[in-house]
N, C-alpha and C positions, 0 to 999 in steps of 0.2 A: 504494500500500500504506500502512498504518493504520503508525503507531509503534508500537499495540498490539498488532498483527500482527508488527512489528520484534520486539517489544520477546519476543515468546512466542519467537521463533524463536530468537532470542538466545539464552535462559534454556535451552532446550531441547539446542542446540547445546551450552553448557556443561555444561550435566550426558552427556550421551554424551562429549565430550572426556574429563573427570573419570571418568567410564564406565572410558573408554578407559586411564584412566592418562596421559595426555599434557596437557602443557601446550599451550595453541590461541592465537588471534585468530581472531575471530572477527567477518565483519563480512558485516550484513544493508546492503542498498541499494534503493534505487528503481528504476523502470525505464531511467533514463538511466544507470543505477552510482554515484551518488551517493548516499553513504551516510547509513542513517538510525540506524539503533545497531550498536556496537561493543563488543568485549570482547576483555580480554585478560588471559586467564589466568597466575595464578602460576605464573611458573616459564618463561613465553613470548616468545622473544627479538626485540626489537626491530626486526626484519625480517620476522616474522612480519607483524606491521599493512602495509606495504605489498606482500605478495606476496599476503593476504587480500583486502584491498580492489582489487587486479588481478584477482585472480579471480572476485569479484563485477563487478566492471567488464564483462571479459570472456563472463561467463553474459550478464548482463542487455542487452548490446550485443550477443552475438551469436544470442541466444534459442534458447543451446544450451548443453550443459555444457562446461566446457573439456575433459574428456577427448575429447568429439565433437570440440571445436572442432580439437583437435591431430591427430585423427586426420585428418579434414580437410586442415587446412594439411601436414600429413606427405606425403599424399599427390598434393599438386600443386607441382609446381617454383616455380612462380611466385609463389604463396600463402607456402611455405617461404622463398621469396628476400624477399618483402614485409610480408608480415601482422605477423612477430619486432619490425620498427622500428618499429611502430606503439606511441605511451607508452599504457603503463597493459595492453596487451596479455599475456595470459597462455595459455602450454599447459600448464601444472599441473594434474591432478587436484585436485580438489576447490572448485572454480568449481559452482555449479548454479541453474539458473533458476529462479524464484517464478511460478507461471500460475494465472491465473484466469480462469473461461467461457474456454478457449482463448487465451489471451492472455499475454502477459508483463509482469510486472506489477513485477516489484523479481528478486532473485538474494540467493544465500547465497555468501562465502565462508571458507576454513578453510585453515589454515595451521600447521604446527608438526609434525605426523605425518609419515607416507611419504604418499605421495598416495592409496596405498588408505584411510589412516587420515583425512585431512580428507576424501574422499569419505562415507566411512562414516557421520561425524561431520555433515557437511551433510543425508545422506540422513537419520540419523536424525532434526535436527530438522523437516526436511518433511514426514516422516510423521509427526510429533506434531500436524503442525496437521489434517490430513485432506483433505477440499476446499473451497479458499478460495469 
């Protein structure tokens, strides 16, 4: 994924945040979870940056949203007993994977809301860009 492609989803994410009334972090990443722009809104507490950029981690690594991904791990003992220790691993809403031509390409994530609020907030800036 492009910076310039970071960089829209970024902008976009902050205005529905602001939308929202909430303050966010916000952090777009690569395919692997490493991040390529960041944002952290006025008013957005310092733990937001690292539960965002887990849940981008988490999208982009499991090339799924983390609400899938939790539903998932919820649902199997073994996955519940294991998957939680893994660093950087997140079941939080608001994780969501970036695809192109079928593929996985970076992930969005959003932190600061309830988890329907950084979902919402992800979703909308995906749909501002259309299809990659």
């Amino acid at each position: 994924m492009s910076y310039e492609t970071a960089r829209r989803l970024l902008e976009a994410a902050v205005g529905a945040a602001r939308e929202a009334g909430m303050p966010a972090t916000i952090v777009v990443s690569d395919v692997a979870g490493e991040p390529i722009a960041i944002a952290r809104t006025d008013g957005a507490g310092l733990l937001t940056m690292k539960v965002a950029a887990d849940k981008a981690w988490t999208a982009a690594n499991a090339g799924a949203s983390t609400e899938q991904v939790h539903t998932f791990v919820t649902s199997d003992p073994a996955a519940l007993a294991s998957m939680p220790a893994v660093p950087r691993f997140s079941l939080v809403g608001g994780g969501l994977p970036i695809t192109a031509g079928g593929r996985v390409i970076g992930a969005i994530g959003v932190s600061g809301g309830t988890s329907a609020q950084d979902v919402a907030v992800a979703r909308a800036a995906l749909d501002s860009l259309g299809e990659l």
